[in-house]
C-alpha positions as CSV (number, residue, x, y, z in Angstrom):
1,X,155.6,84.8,82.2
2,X,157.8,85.3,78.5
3,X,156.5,83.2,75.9
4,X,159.1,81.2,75.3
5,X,157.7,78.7,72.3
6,X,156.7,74.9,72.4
7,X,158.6,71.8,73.0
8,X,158.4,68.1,72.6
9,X,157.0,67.7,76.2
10,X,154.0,70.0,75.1
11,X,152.9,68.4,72.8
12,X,153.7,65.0,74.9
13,X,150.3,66.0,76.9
14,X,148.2,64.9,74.5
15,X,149.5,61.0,74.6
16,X,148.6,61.0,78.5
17,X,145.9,58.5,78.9
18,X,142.8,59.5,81.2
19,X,140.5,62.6,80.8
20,X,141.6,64.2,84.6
21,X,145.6,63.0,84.5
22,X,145.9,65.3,80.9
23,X,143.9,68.0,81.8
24,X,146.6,68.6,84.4
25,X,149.3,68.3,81.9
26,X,147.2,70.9,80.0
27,X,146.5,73.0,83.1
28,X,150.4,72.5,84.2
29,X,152.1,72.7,81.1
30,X,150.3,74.3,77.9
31,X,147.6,76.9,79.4
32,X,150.2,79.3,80.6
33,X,151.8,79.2,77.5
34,X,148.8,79.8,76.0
35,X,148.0,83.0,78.3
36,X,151.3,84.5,77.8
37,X,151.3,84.5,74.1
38,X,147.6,85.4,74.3
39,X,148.3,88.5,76.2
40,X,150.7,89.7,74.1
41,X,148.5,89.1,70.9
42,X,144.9,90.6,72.3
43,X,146.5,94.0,72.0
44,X,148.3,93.6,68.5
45,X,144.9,91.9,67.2
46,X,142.5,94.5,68.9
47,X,145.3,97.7,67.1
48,X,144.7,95.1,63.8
49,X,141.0,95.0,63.7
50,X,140.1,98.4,65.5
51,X,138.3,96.4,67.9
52,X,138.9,95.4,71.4
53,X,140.1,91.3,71.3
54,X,139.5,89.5,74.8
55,X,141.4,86.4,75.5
56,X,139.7,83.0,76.0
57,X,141.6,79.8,76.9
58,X,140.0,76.9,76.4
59,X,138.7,75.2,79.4
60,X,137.3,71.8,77.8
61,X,134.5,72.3,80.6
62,X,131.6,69.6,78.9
63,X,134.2,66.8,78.7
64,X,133.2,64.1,81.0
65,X,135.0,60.8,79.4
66,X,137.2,61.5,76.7
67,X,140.5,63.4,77.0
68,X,140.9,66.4,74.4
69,X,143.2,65.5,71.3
70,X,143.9,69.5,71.1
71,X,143.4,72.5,73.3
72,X,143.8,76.8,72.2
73,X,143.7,80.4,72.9
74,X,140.8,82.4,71.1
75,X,140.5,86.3,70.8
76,X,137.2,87.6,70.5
77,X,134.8,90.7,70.3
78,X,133.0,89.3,73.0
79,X,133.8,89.3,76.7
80,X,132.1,86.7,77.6
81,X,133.0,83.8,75.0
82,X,134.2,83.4,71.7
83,X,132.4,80.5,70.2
84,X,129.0,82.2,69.0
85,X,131.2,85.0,67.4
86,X,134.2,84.8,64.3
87,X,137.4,84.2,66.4
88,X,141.1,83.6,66.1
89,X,142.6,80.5,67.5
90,X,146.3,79.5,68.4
91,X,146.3,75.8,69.7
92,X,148.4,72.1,69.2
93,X,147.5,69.1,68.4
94,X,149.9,65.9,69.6
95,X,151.8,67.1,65.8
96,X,151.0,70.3,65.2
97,X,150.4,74.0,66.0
98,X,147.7,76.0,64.4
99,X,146.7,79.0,63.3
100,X,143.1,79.7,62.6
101,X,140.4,82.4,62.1
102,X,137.2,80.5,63.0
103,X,133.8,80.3,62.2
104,X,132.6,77.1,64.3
105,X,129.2,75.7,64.1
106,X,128.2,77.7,67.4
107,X,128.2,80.7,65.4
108,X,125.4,83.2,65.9
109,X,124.1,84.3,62.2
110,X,126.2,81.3,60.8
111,X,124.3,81.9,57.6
112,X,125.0,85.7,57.4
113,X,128.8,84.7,58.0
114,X,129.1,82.5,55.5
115,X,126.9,84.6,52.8
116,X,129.5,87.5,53.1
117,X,132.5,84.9,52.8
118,X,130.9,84.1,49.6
119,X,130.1,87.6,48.2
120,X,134.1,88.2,49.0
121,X,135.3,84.7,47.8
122,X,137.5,86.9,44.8
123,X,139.0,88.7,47.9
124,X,139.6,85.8,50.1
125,X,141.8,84.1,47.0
126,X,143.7,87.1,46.0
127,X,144.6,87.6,49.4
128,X,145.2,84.9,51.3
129,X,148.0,82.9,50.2
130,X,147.9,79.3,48.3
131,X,149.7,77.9,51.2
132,X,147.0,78.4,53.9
133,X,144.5,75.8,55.4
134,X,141.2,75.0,55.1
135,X,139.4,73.2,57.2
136,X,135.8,72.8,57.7
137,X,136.0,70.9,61.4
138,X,138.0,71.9,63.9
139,X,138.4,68.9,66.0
140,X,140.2,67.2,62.9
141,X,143.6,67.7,61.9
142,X,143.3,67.4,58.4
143,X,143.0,70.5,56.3
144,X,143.2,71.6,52.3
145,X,146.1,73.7,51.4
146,X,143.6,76.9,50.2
147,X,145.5,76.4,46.4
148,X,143.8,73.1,46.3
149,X,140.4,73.4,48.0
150,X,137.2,74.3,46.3
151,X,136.3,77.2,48.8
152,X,133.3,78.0,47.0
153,X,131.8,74.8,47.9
154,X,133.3,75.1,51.3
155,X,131.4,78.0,51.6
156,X,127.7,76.8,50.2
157,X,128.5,74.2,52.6
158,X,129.0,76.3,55.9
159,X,126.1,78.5,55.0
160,X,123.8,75.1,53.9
161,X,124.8,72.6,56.6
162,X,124.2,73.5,60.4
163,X,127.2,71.2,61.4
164,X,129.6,72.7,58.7
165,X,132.3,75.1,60.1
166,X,135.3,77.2,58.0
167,X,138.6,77.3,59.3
168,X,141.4,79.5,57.5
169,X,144.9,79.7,58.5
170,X,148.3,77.4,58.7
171,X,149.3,75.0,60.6
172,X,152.8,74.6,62.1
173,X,154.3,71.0,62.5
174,X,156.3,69.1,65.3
175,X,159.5,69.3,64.7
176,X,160.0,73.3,63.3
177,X,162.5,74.6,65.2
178,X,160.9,77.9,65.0
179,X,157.9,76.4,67.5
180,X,161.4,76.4,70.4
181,X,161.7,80.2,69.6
182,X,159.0,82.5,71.2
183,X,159.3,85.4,69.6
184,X,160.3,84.2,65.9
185,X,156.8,82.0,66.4
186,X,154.8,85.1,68.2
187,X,156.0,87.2,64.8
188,X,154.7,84.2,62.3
189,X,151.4,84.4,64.3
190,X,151.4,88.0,63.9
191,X,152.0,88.0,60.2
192,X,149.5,85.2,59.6
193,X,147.0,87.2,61.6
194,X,147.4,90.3,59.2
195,X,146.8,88.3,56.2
196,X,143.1,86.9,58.1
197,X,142.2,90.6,59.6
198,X,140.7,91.7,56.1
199,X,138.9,88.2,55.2
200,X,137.4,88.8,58.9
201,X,136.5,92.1,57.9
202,X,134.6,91.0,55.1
203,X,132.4,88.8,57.0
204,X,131.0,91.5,58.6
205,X,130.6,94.3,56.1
């Protein structure tokens, strides 16, 4: 399957009422989206990072009641999952795509994580650009546009508090037209990716 982009009816899903009746619009409708621009990004990441990137689709597996308000790929390190290690995420929201590199509170050696962050917090703001998210809760849609946010008590924060998580990228809203064009969208991903690879770096060295 081509990526081909998002439309309206995508992110429709997320207004269906009922936990089974919108996992099916997610199963149907998003998740092989989600795979096809997932296995086209695994190998650009994995060339990117020097490591080998597994895709991960979201399965929303523990949900029992509630219906999920968003759903995403992740690319990961590890095989087997993606939430105990630092990950990127593509996903939607009912309003909005985004773009993350994650660091959710499942994180093996959150602490370390978030230490290194901090050593390279002069990196992170020379790099990344003042127009970039942050988030510290990925089930929200609110973020802090990175120009505005005090990242350094982000940080203290996500090392501090177990629940805490850091979330760095951009978000794409309803509406863009670029979200109806695959490839335009699968190059902005790309791009945005490039500018997270060194802060991702950094929280391993």
């Amino acid at each position: 399957m081509e990526f081909q982009g998002f439309v309206d009816e995508d992110f429709g899903v997320f207004h269906i009422g009922g936990l089974e009746k919108r996992m099916e619009g997610i199963r149907a409708r998003i998740q092989p989206k989600l795979r096809a621009l997932g296995e086209k990004l695994a190998p650009r990441l994995s060339h990117m990072t020097g490591e080998e990137m597994f895709l991960h689709i979201a399965k929303h597996a523990r949900r029992k009641v509630n219906p999920p308000a968003d759903t995403w790929l992740a690319l990961s390190v590890d095989k087997r999952g993606y939430k105990k290690m630092p990950h990127f995420q593509v996903g939607l929201f009912d309003d909005r795509v985004f773009i993350w590199l994650a660091y959710i509170n499942e994180l093996e050696n959150k602490r370390r994580f978030g230490e290194k962050l901090l050593e390279n917090l002069k990196m992170i703001k020379e790099t990344v650009p003042g127009d970039f998210v942050v988030s510290a809760d990925h089930t929200k849609k609110e973020g802090t546009f990175l120009r505005e946010a005090d990242l350094q008590k982000m940080l203290e924060r996500f090392v501090g508090v177990k629940k805490e998580e850091f979330l760095l990228g951009k978000y794409i809203h309803r509406g863009d037209p670029v979200l109806h064009k695959g490839k335009e969208l699968e190059k902005i991903i790309v791009e945005t990716f490039e500018t997270l690879v060194p802060v991702y770096r950094a929280s391993f060295s």
